[in-house]
N, C-alpha and C positions, 0 to 999 in steps of 0.2 A: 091937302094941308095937314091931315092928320098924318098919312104916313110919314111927311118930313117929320113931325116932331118925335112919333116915333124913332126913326133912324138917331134924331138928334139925342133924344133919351139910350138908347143902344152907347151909341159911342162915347157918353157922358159913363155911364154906366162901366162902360171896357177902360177908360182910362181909369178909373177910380178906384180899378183889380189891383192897381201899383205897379210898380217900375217894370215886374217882370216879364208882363202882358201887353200886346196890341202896343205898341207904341207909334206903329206909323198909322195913316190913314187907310195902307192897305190890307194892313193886318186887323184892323177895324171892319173893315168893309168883309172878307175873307169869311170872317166870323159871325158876324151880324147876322146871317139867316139862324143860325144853330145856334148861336147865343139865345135869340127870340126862340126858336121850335124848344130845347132842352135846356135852358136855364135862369128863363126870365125872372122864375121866381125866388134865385140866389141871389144873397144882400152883394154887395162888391166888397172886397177889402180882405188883404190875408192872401190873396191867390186863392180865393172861391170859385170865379169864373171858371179861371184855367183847370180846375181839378175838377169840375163841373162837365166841363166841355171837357177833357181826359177820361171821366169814364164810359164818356157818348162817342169817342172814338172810334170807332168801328162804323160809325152812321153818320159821322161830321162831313160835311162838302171836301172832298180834295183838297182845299186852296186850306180849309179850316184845319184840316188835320195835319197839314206842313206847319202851320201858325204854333198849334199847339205843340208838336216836336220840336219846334226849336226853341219855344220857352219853358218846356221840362225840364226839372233839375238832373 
């Protein structure tokens, strides 16, 4: 039970990075491990996440590091 709400909190968390970020469920999901391991403790808003998860680049899951290249300016 706790991990869902986890998860639940994650995804709450990724849409609330704004338009730029995660918009589908799989670019959610993609992220979610590395969002939690290097950026839990970033507020959302502004494109925090995403610049967050941009300089952990190098260490992001495969699947996270295609997410973040396509929503880089």
């Amino acid at each position: 039970m706790r991990a869902k709400i986890n998860v639940v909190a994650i995804a709450l968390a990724l849409l609330a990075a704004g338009n730029a970020f995660a918009q589908t469920a799989a670019e959610r999901e993609a992220c979610a491990a590395d969002y939690q391991k290097f950026c839990s403790d970033v507020a959302p808003g502004g494109g925090k996440i995403l610049e967050c998860l941009a300089k952990q680049k190098d260490q992001l899951s495969p699947a996270c590091q295609k997410v973040v290249e396509t929503h880089q300016k």
